[in-house]
py3Dmol code that shows the C-alpha trace and the ligand (Angstrom):
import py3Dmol

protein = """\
ATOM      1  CA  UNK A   1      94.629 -40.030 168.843  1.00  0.00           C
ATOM      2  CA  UNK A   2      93.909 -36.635 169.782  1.00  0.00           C
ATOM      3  CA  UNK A   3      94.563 -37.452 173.590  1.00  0.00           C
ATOM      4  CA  UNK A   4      97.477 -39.401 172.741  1.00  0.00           C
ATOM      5  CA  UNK A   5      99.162 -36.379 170.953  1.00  0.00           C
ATOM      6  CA  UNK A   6      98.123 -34.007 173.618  1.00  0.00           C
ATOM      7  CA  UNK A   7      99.617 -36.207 176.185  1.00  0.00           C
ATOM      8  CA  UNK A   8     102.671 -36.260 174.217  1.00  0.00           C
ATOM      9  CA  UNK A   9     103.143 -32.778 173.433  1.00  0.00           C
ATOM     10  CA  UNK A  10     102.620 -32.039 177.311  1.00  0.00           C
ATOM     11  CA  UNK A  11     105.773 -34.152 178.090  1.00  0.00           C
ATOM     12  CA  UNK A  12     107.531 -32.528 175.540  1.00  0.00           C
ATOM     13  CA  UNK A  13     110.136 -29.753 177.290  1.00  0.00           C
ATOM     14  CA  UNK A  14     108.567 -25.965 176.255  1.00  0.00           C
ATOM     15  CA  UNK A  15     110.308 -23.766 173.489  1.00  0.00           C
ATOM     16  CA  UNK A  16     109.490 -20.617 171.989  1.00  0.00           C
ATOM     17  CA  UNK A  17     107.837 -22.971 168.707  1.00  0.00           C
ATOM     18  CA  UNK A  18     105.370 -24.040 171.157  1.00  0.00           C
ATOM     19  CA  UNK A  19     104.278 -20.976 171.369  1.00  0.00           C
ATOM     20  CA  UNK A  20     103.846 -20.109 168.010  1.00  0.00           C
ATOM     21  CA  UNK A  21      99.935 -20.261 166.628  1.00  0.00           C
ATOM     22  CA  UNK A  22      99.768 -24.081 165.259  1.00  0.00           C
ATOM     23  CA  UNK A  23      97.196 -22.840 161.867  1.00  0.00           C
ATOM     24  CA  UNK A  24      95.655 -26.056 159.697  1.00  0.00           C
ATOM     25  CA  UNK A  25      94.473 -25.730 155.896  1.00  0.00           C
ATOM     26  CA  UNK A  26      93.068 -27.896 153.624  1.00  0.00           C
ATOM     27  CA  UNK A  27      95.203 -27.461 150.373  1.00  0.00           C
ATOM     28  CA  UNK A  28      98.483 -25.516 149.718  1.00  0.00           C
ATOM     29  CA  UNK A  29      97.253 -21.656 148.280  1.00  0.00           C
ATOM     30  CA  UNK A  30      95.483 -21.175 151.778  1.00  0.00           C
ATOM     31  CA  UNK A  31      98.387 -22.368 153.517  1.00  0.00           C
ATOM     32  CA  UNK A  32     100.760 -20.200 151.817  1.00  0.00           C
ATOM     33  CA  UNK A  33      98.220 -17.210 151.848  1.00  0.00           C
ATOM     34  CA  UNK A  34      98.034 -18.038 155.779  1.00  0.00           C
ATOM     35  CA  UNK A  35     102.039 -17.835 156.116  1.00  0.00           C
ATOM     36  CA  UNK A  36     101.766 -14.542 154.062  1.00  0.00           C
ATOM     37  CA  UNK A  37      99.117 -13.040 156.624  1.00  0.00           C
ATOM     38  CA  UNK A  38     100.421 -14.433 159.757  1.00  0.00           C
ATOM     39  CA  UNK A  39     104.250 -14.320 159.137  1.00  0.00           C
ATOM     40  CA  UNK A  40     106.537 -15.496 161.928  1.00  0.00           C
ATOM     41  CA  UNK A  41     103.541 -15.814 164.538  1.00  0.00           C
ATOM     42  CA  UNK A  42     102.405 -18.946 163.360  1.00  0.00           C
ATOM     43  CA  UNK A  43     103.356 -22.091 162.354  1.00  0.00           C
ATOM     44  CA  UNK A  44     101.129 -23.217 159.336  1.00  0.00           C
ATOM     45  CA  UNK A  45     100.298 -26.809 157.581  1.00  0.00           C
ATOM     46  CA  UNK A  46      98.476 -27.565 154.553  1.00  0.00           C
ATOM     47  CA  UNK A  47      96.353 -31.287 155.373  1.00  0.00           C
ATOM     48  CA  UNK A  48      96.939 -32.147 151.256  1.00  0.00           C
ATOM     49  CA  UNK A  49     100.213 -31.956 149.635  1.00  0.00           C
ATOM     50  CA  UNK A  50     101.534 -30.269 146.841  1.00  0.00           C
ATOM     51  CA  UNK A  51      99.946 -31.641 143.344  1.00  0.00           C
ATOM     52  CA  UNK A  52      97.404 -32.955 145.155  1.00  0.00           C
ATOM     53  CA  UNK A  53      93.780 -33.595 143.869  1.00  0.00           C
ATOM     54  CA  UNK A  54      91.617 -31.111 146.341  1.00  0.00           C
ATOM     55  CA  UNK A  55      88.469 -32.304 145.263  1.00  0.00           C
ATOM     56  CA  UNK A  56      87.985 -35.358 145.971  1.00  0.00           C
ATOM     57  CA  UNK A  57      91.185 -36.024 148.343  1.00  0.00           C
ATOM     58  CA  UNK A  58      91.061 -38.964 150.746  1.00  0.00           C
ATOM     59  CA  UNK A  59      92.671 -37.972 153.946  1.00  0.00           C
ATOM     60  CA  UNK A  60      94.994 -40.679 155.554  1.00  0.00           C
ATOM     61  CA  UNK A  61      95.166 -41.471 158.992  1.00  0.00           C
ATOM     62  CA  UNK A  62      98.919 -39.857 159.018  1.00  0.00           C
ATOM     63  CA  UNK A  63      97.482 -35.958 157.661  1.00  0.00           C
ATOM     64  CA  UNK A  64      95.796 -36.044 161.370  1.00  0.00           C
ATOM     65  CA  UNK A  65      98.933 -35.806 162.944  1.00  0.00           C
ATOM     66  CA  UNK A  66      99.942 -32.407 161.606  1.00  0.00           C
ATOM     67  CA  UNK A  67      96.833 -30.375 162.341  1.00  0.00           C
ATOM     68  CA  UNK A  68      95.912 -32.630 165.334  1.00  0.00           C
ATOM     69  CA  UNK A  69      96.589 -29.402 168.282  1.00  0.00           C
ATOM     70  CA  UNK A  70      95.619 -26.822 165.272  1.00  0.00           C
ATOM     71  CA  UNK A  71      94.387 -23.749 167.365  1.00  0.00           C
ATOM     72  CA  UNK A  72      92.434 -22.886 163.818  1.00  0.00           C
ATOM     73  CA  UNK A  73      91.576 -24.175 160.745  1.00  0.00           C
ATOM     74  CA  UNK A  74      91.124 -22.631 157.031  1.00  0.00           C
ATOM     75  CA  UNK A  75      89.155 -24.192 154.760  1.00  0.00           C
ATOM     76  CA  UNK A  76      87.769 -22.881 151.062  1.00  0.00           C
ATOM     77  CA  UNK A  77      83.917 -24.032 151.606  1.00  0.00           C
ATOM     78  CA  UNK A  78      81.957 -23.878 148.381  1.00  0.00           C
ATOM     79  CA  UNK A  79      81.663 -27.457 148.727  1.00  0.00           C
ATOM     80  CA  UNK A  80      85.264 -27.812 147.232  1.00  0.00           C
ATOM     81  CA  UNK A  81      87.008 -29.212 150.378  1.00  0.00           C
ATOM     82  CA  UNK A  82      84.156 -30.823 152.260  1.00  0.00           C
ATOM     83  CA  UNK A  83      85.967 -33.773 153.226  1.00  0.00           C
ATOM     84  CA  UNK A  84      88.233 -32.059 155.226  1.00  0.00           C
ATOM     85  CA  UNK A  85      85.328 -30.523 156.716  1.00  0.00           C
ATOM     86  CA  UNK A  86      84.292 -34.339 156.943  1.00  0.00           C
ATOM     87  CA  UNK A  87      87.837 -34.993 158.427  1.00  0.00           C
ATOM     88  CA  UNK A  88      87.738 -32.085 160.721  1.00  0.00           C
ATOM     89  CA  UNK A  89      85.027 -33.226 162.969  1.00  0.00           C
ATOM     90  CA  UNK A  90      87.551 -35.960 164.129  1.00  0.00           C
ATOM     91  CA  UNK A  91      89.597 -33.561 165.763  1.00  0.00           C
ATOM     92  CA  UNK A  92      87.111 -31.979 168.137  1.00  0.00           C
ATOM     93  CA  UNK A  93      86.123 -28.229 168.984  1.00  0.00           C
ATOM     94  CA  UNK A  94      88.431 -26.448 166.954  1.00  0.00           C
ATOM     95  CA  UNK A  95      87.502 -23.381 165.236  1.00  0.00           C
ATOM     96  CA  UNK A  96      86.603 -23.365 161.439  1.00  0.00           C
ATOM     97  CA  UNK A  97      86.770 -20.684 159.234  1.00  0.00           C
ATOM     98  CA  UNK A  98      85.689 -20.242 155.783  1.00  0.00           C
ATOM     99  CA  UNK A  99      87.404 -18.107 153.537  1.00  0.00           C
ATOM    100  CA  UNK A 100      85.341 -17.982 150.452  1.00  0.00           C
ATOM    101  CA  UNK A 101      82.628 -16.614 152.787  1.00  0.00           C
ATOM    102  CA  UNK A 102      81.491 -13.072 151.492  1.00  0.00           C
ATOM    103  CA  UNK A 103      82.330 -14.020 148.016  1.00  0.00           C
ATOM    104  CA  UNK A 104      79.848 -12.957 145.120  1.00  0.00           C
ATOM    105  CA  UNK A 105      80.093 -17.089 143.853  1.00  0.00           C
ATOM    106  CA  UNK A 106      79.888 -17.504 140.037  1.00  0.00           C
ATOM    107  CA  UNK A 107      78.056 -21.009 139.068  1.00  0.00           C
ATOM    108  CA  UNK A 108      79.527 -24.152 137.646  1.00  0.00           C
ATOM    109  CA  UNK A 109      77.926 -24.532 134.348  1.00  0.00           C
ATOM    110  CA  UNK A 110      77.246 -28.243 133.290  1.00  0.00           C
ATOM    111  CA  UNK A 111      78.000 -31.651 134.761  1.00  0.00           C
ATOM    112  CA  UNK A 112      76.799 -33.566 138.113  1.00  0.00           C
ATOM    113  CA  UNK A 113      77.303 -29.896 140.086  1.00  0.00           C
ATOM    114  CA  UNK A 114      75.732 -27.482 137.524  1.00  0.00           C
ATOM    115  CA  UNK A 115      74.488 -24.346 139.552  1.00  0.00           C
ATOM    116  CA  UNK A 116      76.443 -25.350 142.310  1.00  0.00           C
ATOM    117  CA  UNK A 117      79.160 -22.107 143.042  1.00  0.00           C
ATOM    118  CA  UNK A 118      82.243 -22.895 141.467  1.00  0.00           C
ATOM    119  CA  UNK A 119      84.630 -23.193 144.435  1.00  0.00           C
ATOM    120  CA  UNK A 120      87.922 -21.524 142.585  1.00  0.00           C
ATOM    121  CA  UNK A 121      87.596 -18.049 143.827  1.00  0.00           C
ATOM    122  CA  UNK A 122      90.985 -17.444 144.632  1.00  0.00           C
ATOM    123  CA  UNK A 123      91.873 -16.568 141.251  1.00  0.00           C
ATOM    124  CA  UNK A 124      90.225 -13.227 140.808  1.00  0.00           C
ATOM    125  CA  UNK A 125      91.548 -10.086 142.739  1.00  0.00           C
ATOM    126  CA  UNK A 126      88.861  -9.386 144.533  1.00  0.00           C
ATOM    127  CA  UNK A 127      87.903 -12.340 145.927  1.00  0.00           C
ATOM    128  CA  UNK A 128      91.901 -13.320 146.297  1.00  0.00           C
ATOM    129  CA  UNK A 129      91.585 -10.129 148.914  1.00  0.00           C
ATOM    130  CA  UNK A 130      88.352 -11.312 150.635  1.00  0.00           C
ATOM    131  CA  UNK A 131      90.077 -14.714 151.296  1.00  0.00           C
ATOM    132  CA  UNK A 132      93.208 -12.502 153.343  1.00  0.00           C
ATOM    133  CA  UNK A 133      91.025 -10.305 155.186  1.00  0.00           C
ATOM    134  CA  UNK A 134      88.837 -13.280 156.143  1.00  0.00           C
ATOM    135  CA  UNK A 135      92.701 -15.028 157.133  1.00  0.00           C
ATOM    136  CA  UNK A 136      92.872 -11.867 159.160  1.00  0.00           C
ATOM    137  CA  UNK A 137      89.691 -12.114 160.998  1.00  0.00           C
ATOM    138  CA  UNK A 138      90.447 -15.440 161.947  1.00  0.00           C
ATOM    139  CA  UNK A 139      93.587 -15.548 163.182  1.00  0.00           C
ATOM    140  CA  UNK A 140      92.852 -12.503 165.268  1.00  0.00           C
ATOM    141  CA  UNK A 141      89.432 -14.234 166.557  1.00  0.00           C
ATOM    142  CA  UNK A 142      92.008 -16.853 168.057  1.00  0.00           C
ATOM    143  CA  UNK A 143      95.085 -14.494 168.625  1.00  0.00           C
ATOM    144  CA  UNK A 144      93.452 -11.140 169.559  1.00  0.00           C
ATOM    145  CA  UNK A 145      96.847  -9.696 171.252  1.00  0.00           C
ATOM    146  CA  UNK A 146      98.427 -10.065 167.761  1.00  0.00           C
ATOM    147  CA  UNK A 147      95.313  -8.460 165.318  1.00  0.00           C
ATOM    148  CA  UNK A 148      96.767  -5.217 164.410  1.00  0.00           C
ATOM    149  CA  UNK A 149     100.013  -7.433 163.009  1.00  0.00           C
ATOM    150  CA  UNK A 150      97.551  -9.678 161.069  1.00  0.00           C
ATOM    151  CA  UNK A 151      95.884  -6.843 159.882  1.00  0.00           C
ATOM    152  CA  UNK A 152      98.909  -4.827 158.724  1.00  0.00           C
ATOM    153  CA  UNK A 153     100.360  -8.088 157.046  1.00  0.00           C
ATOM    154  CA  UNK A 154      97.310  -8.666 155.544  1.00  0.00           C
ATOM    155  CA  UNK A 155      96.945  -5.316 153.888  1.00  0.00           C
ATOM    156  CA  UNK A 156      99.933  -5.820 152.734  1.00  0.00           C
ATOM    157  CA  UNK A 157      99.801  -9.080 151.001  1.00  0.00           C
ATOM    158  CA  UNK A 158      96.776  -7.899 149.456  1.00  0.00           C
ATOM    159  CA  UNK A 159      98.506  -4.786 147.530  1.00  0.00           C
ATOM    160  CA  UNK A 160     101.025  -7.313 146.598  1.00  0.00           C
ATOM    161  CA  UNK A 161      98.474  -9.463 145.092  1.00  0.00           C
ATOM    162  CA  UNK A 162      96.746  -6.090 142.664  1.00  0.00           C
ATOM    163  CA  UNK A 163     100.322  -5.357 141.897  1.00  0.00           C
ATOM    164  CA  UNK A 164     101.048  -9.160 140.896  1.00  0.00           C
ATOM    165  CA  UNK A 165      97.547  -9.533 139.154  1.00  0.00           C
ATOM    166  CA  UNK A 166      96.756  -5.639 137.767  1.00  0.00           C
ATOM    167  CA  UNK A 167      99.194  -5.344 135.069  1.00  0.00           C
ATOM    168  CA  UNK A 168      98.326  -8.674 133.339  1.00  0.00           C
ATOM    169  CA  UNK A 169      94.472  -8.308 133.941  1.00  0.00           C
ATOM    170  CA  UNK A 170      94.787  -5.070 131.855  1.00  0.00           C
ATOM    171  CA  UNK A 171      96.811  -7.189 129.230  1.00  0.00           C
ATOM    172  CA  UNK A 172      94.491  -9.484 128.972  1.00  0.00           C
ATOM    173  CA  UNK A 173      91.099  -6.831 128.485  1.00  0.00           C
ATOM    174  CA  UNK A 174      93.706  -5.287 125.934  1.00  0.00           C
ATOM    175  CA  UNK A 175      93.431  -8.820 123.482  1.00  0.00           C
ATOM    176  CA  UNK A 176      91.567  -8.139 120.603  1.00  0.00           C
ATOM    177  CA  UNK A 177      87.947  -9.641 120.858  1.00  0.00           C
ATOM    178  CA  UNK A 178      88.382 -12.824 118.809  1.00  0.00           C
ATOM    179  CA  UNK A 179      91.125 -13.670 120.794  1.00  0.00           C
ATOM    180  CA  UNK A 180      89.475 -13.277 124.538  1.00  0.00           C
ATOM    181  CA  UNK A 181      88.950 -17.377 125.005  1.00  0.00           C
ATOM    182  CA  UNK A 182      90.057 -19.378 128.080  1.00  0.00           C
ATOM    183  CA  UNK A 183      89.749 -22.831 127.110  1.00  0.00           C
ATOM    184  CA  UNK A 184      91.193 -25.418 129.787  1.00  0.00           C
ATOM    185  CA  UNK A 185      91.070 -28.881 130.908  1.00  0.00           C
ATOM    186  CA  UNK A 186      88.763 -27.948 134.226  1.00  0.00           C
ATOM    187  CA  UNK A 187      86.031 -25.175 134.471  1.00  0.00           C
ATOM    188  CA  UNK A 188      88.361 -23.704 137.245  1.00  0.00           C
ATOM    189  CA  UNK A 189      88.583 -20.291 135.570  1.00  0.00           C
ATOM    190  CA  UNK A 190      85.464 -18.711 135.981  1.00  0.00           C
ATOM    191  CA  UNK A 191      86.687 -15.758 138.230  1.00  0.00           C
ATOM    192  CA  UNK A 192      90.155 -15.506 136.366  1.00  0.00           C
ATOM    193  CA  UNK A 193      87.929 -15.232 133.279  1.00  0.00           C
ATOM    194  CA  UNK A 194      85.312 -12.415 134.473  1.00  0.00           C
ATOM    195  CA  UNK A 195      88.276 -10.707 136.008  1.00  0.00           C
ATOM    196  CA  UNK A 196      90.154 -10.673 133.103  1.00  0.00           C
ATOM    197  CA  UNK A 197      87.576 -10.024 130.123  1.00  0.00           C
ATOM    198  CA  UNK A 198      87.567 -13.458 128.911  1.00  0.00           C
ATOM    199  CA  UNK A 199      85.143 -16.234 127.887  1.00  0.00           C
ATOM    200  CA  UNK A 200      85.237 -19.523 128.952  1.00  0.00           C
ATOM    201  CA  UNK A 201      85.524 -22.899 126.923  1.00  0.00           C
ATOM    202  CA  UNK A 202      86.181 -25.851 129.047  1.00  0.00           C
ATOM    203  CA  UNK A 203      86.105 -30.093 128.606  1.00  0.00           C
ATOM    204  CA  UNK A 204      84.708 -30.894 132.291  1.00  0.00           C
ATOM    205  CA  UNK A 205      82.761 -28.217 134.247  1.00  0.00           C
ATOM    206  CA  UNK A 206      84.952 -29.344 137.730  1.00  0.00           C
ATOM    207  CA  UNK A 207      87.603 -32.206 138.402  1.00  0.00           C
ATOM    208  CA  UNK A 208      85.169 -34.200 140.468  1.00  0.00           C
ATOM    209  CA  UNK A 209      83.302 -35.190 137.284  1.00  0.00           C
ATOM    210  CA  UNK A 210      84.274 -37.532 134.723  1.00  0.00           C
ATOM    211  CA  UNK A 211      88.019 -36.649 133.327  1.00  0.00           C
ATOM    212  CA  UNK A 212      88.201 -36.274 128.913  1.00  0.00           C
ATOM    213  CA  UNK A 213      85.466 -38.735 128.233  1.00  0.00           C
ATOM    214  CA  UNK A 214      85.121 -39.051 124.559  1.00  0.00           C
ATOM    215  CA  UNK A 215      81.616 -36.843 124.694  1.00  0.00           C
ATOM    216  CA  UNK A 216      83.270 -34.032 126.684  1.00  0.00           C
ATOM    217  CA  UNK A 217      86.176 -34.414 123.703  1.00  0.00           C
ATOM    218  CA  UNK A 218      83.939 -34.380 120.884  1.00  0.00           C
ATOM    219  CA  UNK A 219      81.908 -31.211 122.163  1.00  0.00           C
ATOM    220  CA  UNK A 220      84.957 -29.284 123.072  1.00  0.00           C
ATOM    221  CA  UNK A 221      86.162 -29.590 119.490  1.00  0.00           C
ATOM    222  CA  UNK A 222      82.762 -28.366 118.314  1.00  0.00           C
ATOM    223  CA  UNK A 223      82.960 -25.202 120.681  1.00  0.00           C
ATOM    224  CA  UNK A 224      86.440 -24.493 120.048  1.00  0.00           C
ATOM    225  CA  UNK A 225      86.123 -24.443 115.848  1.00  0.00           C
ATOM    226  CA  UNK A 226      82.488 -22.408 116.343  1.00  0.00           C
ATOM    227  CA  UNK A 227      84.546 -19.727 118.785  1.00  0.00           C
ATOM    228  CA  UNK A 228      87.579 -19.771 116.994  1.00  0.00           C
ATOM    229  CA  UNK A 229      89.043 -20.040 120.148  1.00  0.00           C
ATOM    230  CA  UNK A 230      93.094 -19.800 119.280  1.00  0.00           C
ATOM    231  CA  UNK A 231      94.498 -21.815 122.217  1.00  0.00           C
ATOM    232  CA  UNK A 232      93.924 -24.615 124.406  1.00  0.00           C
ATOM    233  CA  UNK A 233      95.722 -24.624 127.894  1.00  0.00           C
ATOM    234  CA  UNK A 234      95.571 -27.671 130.356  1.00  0.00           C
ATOM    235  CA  UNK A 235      96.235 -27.540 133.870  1.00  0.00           C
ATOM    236  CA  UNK A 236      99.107 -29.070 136.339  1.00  0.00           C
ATOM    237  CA  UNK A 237      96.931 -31.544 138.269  1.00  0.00           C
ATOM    238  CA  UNK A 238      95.491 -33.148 135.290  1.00  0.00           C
ATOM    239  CA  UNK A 239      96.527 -35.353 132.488  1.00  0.00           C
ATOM    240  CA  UNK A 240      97.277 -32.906 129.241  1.00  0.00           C
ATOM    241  CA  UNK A 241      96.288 -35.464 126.893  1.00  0.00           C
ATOM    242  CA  UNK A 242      93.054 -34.594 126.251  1.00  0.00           C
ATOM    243  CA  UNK A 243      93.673 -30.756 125.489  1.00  0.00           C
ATOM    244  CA  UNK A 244      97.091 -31.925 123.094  1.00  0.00           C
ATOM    245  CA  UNK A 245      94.776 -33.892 121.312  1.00  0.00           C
ATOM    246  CA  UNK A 246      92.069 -31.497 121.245  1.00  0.00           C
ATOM    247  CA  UNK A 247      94.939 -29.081 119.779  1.00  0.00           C
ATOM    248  CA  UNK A 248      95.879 -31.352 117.014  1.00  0.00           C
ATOM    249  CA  UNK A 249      92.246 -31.783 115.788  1.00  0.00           C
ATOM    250  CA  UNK A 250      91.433 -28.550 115.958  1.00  0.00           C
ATOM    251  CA  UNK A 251      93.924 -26.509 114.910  1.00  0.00           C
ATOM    252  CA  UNK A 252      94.392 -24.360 118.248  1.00  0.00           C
ATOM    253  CA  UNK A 253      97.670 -23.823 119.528  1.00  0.00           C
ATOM    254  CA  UNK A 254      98.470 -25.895 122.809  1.00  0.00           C
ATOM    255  CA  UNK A 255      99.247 -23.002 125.333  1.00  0.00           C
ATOM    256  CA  UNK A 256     100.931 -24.750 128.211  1.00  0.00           C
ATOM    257  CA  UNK A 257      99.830 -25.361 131.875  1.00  0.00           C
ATOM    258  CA  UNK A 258      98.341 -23.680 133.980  1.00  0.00           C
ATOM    259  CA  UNK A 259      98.408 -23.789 137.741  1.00  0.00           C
ATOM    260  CA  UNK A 260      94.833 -23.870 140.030  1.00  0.00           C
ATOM    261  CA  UNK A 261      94.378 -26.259 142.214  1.00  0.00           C
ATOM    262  CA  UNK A 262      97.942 -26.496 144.019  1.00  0.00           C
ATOM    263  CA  UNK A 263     101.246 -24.901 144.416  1.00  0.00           C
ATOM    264  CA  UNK A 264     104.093 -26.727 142.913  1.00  0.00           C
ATOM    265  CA  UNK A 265     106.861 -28.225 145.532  1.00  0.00           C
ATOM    266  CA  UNK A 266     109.206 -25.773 146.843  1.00  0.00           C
ATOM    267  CA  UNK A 267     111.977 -26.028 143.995  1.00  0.00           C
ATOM    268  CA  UNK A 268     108.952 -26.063 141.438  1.00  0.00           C
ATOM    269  CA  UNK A 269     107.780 -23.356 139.325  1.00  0.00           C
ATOM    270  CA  UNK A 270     104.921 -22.532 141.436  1.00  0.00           C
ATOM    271  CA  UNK A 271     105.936 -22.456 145.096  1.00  0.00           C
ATOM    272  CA  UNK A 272     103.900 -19.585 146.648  1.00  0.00           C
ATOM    273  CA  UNK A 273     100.613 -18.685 145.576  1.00  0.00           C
ATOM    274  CA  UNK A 274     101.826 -14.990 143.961  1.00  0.00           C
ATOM    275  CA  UNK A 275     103.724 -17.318 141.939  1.00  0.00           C
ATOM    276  CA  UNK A 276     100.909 -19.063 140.625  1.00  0.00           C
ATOM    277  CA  UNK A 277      98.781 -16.061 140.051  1.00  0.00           C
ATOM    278  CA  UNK A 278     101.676 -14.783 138.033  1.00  0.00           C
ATOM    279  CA  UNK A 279     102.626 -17.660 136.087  1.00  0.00           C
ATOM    280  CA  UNK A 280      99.249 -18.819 135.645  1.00  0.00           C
ATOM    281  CA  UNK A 281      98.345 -15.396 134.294  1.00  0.00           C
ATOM    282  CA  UNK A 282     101.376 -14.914 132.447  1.00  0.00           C
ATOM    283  CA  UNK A 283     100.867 -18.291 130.493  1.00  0.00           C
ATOM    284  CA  UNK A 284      97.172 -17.275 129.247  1.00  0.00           C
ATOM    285  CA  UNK A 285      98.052 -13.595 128.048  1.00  0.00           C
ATOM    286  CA  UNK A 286     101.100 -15.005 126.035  1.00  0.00           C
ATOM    287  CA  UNK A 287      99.882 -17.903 124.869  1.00  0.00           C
ATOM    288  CA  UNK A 288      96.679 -15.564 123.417  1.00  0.00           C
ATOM    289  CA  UNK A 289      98.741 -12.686 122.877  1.00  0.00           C
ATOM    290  CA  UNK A 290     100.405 -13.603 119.441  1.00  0.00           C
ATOM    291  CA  UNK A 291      98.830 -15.034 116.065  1.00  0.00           C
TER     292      UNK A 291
END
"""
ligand_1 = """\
1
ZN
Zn 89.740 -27.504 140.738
"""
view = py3Dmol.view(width=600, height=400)
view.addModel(protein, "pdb")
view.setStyle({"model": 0}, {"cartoon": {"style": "trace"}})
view.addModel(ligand_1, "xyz")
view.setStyle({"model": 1}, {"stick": {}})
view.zoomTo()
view.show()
């Protein structure tokens, strides 16, 4: 296949887009963090789709025609995109980078993966600016005449993440202590929650376990009325059954969803990844922000 498409592309006639860096991601918020870093001198795909399920996606024999001449590829590591990794190796000797590498890695508490490092780092600040710089370093490692744009871009992006993030972070530490609770469908909060002075309540520990089983109900109940906890969120990729239900038994206020694991299509509510952090963000300090 590979062959086939190189063949193809060399009978192609050349134009300035075949120029361009050709940059290969496994899920949407790197891809849209890449765009943000490399801006016009690359041409950036995401392997999964919008609304996706990044844990335990099954790549089709179509997603290897997009990435198949990718000069680089981005992945998240932490174990959380592994078969792209998997995937990858089909490809041949393209260059890998990781971008939750140099990450301080909080662990997933219970289920099949308890201990493991929970792979949802991009939703803290400073791992959200680790991820760009390490966007930097690669792209440069492939591109070296352009570095000091990649660099420059990156800093950037990353003051425009603090200035996205900051102001609600300090909302959030400003919620009176009985009101401080994250509870969500997925354990995919764990750096949101230490960034923003919060404690977690969750019904599965990460979305390749099993999904609201009546035990994982029943227990969530039981943690929410010990806590107190006031609201229950849910998040896009999921079904919002379980936590709706949850918030009828229990009392708690059902606080919306939240977005994680993907961006939304472009016309959604979601479409770049400061959108998410915003919204996302937004949706937990409101929803705990009233009685
Ligand atoms: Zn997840």
């Amino acid at each position: 296949m590979f062959r086939f498409l190189t063949a193809l592309a060399l009978c192609l006639p050349v134009t300035a887009q075949a120029e361009q860096l050709k940059v290969a991601t496994s899920f949407t918020i790197l891809a849209d963090m890449a765009r943000n870093v490399a801006g016009d001198l690359a041409q950036v795909n995401s392997i999964t789709p919008p609304g996706a399920d990044i844990h335990n996606y099954q790549p089709t024999p179509g997603d290897i025609i997009g990435i198949a001449d990718a000069d680089v590829i981005l992945v998240n590591g932490m174990n959380l995109d592994l078969w792209a990794q998997r995937f990858l190796a089909r490809i041949g000797d393209v260059p890998v980078a990781t971008l939750s590498d140099g990450v301080t890695p909080v662990s997933i508490q219970g289920g099949d993966y308890d201990g493991l490092p929970n792979p949802h780092a991009w939703m803290a600040l400073d791992s959200a600016q680790i991820y760009v710089d390490n966007i930097a370093t690669a792209l440069a490692g492939v591109d070296p005449d352009n570095a000091d744009a990649y660099r420059a871009n990156a800093l950037r992006y990353k003051q425009q993440i603090a200035d996205t993030i900051g102001p609600l972070r300090d909302r959030a530490r400003a919620l009176p202590p009985e009101r401080r609770w994250l509870v969500s469908s997925e354990g995919a909060f764990s750096y949101l929650a230490r960034d923003f002075g919060l404690q977690e309540l969750f019904l599965w520990p990460i979305n390749s376990d099993g999904q609201g089983t009546p035990q994982q109900v029943r227990r969530l109940i039981d943690n929410i009325r010990q806590a107190k906890a006031p609201v229950i969120f849910s998040e896009s990729t999921v079904s919002d059954r379980p936590a709706r239900r949850i918030a009828q038994e229990t009392g708690a206020d059902y606080g919306g969803v939240l977005y994680v694991d993907s961006l939304s299509a472009a016309d959604g509510p979601v479409p770049t990844y400061l959108d998410l952090l915003r919204v996302t963000s937004e949706t937990i300090v409101t929803g705990l922000d009233h009685d």
